[in-house]
FIVEX-803325 format. One line per 5 residues: number of its first residue (from 1); their letters; for each residue x, y, z of N, C-alpha, C. Coordinates in Angstrom, 1 decimal, m for minus. Each point is the difference from the previous one (the first is absolute). Example, Ala and Ser with C-alpha at 12.3 -4.5 7.8 and 13.67 -1.06 7.14 Angstrom:
1	as	13.2,m5.7,7.8,m0.9,1.2,0.0,0.9,1.2,0.0 | m0.4,1.1,m0.7,0.9,1.1,0.0,m0.8,1.1,0.8;
***
This chain:
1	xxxxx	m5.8,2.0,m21.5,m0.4,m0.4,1.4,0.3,m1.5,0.2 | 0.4,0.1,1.0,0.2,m1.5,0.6,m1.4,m1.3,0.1 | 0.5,m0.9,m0.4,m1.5,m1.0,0.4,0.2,m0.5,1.7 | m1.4,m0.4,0.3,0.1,m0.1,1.3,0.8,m1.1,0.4 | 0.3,m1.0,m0.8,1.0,m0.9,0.5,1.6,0.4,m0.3;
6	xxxxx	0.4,1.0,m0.6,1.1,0.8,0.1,0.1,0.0,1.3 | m1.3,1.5,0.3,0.0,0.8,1.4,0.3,m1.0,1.4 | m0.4,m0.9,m0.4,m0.2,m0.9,0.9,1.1,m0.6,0.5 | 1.2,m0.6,m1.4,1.5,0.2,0.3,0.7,1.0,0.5 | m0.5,0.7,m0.4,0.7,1.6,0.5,0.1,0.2,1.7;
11	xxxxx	m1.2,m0.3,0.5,m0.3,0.2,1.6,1.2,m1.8,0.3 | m0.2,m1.3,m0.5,1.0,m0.9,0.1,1.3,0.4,0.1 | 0.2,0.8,m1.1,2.0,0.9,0.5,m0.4,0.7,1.3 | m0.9,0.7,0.1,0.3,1.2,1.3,m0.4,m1.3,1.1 | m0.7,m1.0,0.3,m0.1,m1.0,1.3,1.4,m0.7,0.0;
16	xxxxx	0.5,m0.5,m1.1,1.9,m0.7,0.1,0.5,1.1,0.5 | 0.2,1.3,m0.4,1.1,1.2,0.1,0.1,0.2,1.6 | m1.2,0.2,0.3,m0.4,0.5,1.2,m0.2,m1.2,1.0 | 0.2,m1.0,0.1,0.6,m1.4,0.1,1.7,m0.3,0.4 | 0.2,0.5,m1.1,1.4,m0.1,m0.7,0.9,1.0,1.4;
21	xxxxx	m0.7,1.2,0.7,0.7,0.8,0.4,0.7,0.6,m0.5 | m0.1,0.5,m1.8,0.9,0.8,m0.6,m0.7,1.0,m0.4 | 0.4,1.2,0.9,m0.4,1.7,m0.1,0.1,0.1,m1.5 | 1.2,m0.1,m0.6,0.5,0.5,m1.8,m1.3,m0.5,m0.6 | m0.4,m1.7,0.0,m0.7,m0.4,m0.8,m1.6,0.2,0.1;
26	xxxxx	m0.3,0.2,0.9,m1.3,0.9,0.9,m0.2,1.5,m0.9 | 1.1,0.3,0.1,0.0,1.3,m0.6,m0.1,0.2,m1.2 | 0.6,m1.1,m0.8,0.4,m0.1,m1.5,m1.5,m0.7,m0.6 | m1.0,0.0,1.2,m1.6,m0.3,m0.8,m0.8,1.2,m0.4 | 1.0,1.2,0.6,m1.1,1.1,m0.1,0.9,0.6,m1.1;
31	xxxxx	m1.0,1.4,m0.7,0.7,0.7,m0.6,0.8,1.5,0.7 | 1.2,0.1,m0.7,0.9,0.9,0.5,m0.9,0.9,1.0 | m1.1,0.7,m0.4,m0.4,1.2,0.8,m1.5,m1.0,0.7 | 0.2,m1.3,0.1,m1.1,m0.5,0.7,0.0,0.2,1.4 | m1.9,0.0,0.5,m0.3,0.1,1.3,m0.3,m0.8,1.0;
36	xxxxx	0.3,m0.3,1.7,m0.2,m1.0,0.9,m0.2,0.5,0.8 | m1.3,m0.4,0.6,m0.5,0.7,1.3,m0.4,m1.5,0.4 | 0.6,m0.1,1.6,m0.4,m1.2,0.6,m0.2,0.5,1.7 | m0.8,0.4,0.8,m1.2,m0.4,m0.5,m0.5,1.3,m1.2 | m1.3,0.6,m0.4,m0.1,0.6,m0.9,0.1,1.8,0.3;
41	xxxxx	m0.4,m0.5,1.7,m0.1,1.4,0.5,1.3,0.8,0.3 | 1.0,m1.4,0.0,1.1,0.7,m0.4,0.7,0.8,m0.8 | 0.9,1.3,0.4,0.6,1.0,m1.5,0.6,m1.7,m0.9 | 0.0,0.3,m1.2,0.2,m0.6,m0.7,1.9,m0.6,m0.8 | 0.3,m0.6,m0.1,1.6,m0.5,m0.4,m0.5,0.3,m1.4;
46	xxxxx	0.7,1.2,m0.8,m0.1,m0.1,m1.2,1.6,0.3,m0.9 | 0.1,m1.2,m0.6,1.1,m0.3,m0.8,0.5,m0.7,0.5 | 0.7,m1.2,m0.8,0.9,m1.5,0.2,0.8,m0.1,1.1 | 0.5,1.8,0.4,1.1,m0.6,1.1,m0.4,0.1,1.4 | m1.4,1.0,0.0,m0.5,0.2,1.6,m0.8,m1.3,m0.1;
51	xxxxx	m1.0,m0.6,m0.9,m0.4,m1.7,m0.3,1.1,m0.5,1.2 | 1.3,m0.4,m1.0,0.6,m0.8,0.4,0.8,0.6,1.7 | m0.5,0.8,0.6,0.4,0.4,1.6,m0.8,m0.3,0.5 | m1.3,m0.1,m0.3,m0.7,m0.5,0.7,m0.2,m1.3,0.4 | 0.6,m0.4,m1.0,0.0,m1.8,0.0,1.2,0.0,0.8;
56	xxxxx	1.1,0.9,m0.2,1.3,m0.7,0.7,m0.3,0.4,1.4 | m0.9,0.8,0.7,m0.5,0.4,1.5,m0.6,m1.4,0.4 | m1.0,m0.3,m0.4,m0.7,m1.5,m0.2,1.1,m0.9,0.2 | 0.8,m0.2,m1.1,0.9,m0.8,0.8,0.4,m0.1,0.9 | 1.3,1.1,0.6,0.7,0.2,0.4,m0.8,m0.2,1.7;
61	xxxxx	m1.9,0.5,m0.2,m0.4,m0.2,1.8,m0.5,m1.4,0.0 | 0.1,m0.6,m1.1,m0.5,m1.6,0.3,1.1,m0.8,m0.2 | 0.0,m2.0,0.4,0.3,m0.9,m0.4,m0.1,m0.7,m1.1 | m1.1,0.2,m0.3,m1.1,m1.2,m1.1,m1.4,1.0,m0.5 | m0.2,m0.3,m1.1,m1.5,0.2,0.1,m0.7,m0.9,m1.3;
66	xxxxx	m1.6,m0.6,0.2,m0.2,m0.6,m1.3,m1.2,0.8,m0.1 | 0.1,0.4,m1.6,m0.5,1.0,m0.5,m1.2,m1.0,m1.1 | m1.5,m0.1,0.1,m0.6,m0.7,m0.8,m1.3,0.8,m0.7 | m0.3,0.1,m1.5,m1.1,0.3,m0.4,m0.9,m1.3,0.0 | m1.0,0.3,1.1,m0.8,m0.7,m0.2,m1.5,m0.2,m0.6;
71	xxxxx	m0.3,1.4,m1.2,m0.3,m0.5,m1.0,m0.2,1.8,m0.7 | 0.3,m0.5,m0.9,0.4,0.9,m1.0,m1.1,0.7,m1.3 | m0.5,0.8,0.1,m1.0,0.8,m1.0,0.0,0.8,m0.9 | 0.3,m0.2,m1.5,0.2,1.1,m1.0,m1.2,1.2,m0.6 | 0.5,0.5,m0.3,m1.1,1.0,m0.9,0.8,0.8,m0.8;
76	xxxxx	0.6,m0.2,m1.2,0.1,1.3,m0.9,1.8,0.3,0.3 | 0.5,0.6,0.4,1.3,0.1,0.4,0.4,0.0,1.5 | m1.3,m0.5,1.1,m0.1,0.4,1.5,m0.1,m1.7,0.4 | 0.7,0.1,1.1,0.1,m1.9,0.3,m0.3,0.7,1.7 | m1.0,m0.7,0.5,m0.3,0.1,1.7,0.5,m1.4,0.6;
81	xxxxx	0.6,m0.1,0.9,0.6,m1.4,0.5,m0.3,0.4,1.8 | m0.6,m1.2,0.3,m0.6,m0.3,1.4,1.7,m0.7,0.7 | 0.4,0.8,0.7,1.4,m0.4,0.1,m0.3,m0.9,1.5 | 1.5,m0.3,0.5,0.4,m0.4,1.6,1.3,m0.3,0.1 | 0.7,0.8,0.8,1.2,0.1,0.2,0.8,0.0,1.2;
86	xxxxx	0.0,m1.5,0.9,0.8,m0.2,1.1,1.5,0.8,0.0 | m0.2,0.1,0.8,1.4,0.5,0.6,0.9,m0.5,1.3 | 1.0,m0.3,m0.5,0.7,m0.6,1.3,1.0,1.1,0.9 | 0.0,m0.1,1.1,0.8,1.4,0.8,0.5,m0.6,1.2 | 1.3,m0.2,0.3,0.4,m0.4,1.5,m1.0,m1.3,0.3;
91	xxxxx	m0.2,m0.7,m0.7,m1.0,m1.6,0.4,m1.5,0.3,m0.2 | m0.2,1.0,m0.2,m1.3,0.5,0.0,m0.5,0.2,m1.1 | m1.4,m0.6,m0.1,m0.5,0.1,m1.6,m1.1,1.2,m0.2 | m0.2,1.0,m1.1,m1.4,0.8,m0.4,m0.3,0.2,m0.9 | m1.5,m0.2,0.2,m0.3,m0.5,m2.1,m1.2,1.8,0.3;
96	xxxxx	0.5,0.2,m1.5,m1.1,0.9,m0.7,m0.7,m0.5,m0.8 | m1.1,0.0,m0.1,m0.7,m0.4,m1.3,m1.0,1.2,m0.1 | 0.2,0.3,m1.7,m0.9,1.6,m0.4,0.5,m0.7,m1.8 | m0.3,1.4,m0.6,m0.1,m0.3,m0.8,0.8,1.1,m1.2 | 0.7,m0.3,m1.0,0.7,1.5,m0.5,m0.4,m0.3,m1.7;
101	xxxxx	m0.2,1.1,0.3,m0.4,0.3,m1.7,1.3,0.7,m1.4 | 0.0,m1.0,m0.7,1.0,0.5,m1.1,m0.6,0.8,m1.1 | 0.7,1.0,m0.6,m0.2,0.8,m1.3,1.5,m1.1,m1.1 | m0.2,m0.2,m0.7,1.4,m0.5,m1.3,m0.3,1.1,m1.2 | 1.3,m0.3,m0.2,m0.2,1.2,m1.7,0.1,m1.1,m1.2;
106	xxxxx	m0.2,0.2,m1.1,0.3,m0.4,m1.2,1.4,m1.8,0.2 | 1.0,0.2,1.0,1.1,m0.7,m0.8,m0.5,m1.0,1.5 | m1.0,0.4,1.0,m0.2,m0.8,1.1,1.1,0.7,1.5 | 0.6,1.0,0.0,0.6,0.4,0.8,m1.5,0.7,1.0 | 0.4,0.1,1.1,m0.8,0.8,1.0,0.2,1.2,0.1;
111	xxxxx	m0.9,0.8,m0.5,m0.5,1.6,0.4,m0.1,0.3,1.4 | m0.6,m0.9,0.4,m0.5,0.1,1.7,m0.7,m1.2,0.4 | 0.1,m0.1,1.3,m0.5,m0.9,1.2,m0.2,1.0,1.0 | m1.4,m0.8,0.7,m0.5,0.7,1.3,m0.3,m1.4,1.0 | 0.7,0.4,1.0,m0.3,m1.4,0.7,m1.2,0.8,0.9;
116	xxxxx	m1.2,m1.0,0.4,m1.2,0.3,1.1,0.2,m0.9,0.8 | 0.3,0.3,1.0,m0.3,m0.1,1.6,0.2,1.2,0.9 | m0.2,m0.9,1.7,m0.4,0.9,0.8,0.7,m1.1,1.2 | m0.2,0.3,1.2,0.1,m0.8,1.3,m1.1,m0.4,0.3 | m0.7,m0.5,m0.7,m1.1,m1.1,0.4,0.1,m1.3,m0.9;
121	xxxxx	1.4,0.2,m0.9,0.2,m0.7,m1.0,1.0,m0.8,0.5 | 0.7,0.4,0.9,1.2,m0.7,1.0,0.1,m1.4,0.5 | 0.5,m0.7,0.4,m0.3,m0.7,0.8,1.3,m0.9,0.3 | 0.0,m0.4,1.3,1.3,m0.1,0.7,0.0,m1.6,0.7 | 0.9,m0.7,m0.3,0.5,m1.6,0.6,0.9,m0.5,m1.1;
***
Protein backbone atom coordinates (compact mmCIF):
# COMPACT_ATOMS: atom_id res chain seq x y z
CA UNK A 1 0.00 0.00 0.00
CA UNK A 2 0.96 3.37 -0.74
CA UNK A 3 1.96 5.89 2.08
CA UNK A 4 0.03 8.93 2.29
CA UNK A 5 2.59 11.08 0.94
CA UNK A 6 2.96 8.80 -2.14
CA UNK A 7 -0.93 9.13 -2.50
CA UNK A 8 -0.59 12.54 -2.15
CA UNK A 9 1.94 12.64 -5.25
CA UNK A 10 -0.22 10.51 -7.08
CA UNK A 11 -3.32 13.08 -6.95
CA UNK A 12 0.00 15.85 -7.86
CA UNK A 13 0.33 13.78 -11.40
CA UNK A 14 -3.46 13.71 -11.97
CA UNK A 15 -3.63 18.06 -11.01
CA UNK A 16 -0.35 18.55 -13.71
CA UNK A 17 -2.05 15.92 -16.25
CA UNK A 18 -5.28 17.45 -16.05
CA UNK A 19 -3.60 20.82 -16.21
CA UNK A 20 -1.43 19.69 -18.88
CA UNK A 21 -4.65 19.09 -21.10
CA UNK A 22 -3.27 15.63 -22.02
CA UNK A 23 -6.31 13.03 -22.32
CA UNK A 24 -3.38 9.98 -22.86
CA UNK A 25 -1.67 11.08 -19.59
CA UNK A 26 -4.95 11.59 -17.54
CA UNK A 27 -5.62 8.28 -18.59
CA UNK A 28 -2.34 6.65 -18.11
CA UNK A 29 -3.13 7.43 -14.08
CA UNK A 30 -5.77 5.01 -14.11
CA UNK A 31 -5.64 1.36 -14.47
CA UNK A 32 -6.37 -0.34 -17.84
CA UNK A 33 -10.04 -1.34 -16.68
CA UNK A 34 -10.23 1.86 -14.30
CA UNK A 35 -13.40 3.89 -13.41
CA UNK A 36 -14.55 7.85 -13.95
CA UNK A 37 -17.71 9.24 -13.13
CA UNK A 38 -17.81 13.02 -13.15
CA UNK A 39 -20.27 14.05 -11.91
CA UNK A 40 -20.95 10.64 -9.94
CA UNK A 41 -24.44 10.37 -10.99
CA UNK A 42 -23.10 10.00 -14.09
CA UNK A 43 -22.96 6.33 -16.19
CA UNK A 44 -19.45 5.90 -15.59
CA UNK A 45 -16.02 6.14 -18.28
CA UNK A 46 -14.61 2.73 -17.57
CA UNK A 47 -11.22 2.00 -19.14
CA UNK A 48 -8.23 4.39 -20.25
CA UNK A 49 -9.74 5.10 -23.54
CA UNK A 50 -13.42 6.25 -22.72
CA UNK A 51 -11.19 8.23 -19.47
CA UNK A 52 -9.31 9.70 -22.01
CA UNK A 53 -12.80 10.90 -24.37
CA UNK A 54 -13.89 12.38 -21.77
CA UNK A 55 -11.08 14.55 -21.25
CA UNK A 56 -10.76 15.10 -25.03
CA UNK A 57 -14.84 16.35 -24.96
CA UNK A 58 -13.57 18.76 -22.11
CA UNK A 59 -11.23 19.93 -24.16
CA UNK A 60 -12.36 20.23 -27.28
CA UNK A 61 -15.81 22.47 -25.50
CA UNK A 62 -13.36 24.60 -23.62
CA UNK A 63 -10.39 27.17 -23.97
CA UNK A 64 -8.49 26.97 -20.76
CA UNK A 65 -9.28 25.46 -17.59
CA UNK A 66 -7.28 25.47 -14.01
CA UNK A 67 -7.80 22.53 -12.39
CA UNK A 68 -6.74 22.83 -8.32
CA UNK A 69 -6.84 20.33 -5.29
CA UNK A 70 -7.39 22.29 -2.75
CA UNK A 71 -6.81 20.07 0.00
CA UNK A 72 -6.17 16.66 -0.15
CA UNK A 73 -7.17 13.62 2.50
CA UNK A 74 -5.80 10.11 2.65
CA UNK A 75 -7.02 6.92 4.32
CA UNK A 76 -5.65 3.55 3.50
CA UNK A 77 -5.66 3.31 -0.41
CA UNK A 78 -8.66 6.19 -0.81
CA UNK A 79 -7.43 9.94 -1.21
CA UNK A 80 -10.78 12.56 -1.10
CA UNK A 81 -9.58 15.91 -2.63
CA UNK A 82 -11.90 19.21 -2.10
CA UNK A 83 -11.23 20.25 -5.77
CA UNK A 84 -12.08 23.69 -8.00
CA UNK A 85 -11.98 23.86 -11.51
CA UNK A 86 -12.38 27.17 -13.60
CA UNK A 87 -13.19 26.90 -16.77
CA UNK A 88 -12.66 29.23 -19.57
CA UNK A 89 -15.44 29.20 -22.66
CA UNK A 90 -15.78 31.96 -25.42
CA UNK A 91 -14.39 34.78 -22.56
CA UNK A 92 -16.46 33.38 -20.08
CA UNK A 93 -15.26 31.85 -16.91
CA UNK A 94 -17.11 28.62 -14.56
CA UNK A 95 -15.72 27.17 -11.55
CA UNK A 96 -16.94 23.90 -9.92
CA UNK A 97 -15.90 23.23 -6.77
CA UNK A 98 -17.01 19.56 -5.21
CA UNK A 99 -15.11 17.05 -4.31
CA UNK A 100 -13.86 13.46 -6.04
CA UNK A 101 -12.84 10.64 -4.31
CA UNK A 102 -9.95 8.24 -5.47
CA UNK A 103 -9.62 4.29 -5.01
CA UNK A 104 -5.38 3.42 -6.08
CA UNK A 105 -4.22 -0.11 -6.28
CA UNK A 106 -0.97 -1.49 -5.03
CA UNK A 107 1.54 0.29 -7.85
CA UNK A 108 -0.61 3.77 -7.18
CA UNK A 109 -2.58 3.66 -10.43
CA UNK A 110 -6.42 4.65 -10.06
CA UNK A 111 -9.17 2.06 -9.76
CA UNK A 112 -11.68 4.78 -9.73
CA UNK A 113 -12.70 8.42 -9.09
CA UNK A 114 -16.12 9.84 -8.34
CA UNK A 115 -16.30 13.39 -8.73
CA UNK A 116 -19.38 15.19 -6.26
CA UNK A 117 -21.21 17.94 -7.36
CA UNK A 118 -24.35 19.29 -8.41
CA UNK A 119 -25.59 22.90 -9.73
CA UNK A 120 -25.46 24.55 -6.62
CA UNK A 121 -21.80 23.92 -6.88
CA UNK A 122 -21.53 26.24 -10.08
CA UNK A 123 -20.84 29.40 -10.33
CA UNK A 124 -20.47 31.82 -13.14
CA UNK A 125 -18.16 35.36 -13.89
Amino acid sequence: MLTPDELRGRIADYVDAVNGRDPQAIAGLFTTDGIQADPASNPPNVGRAAIATFFENGIAASDAWTYTAKAVHTCADHVAIDFAIVVETGGAEMTIDGIEVFVTDEDGLFTSVHAYWDDADLTFG
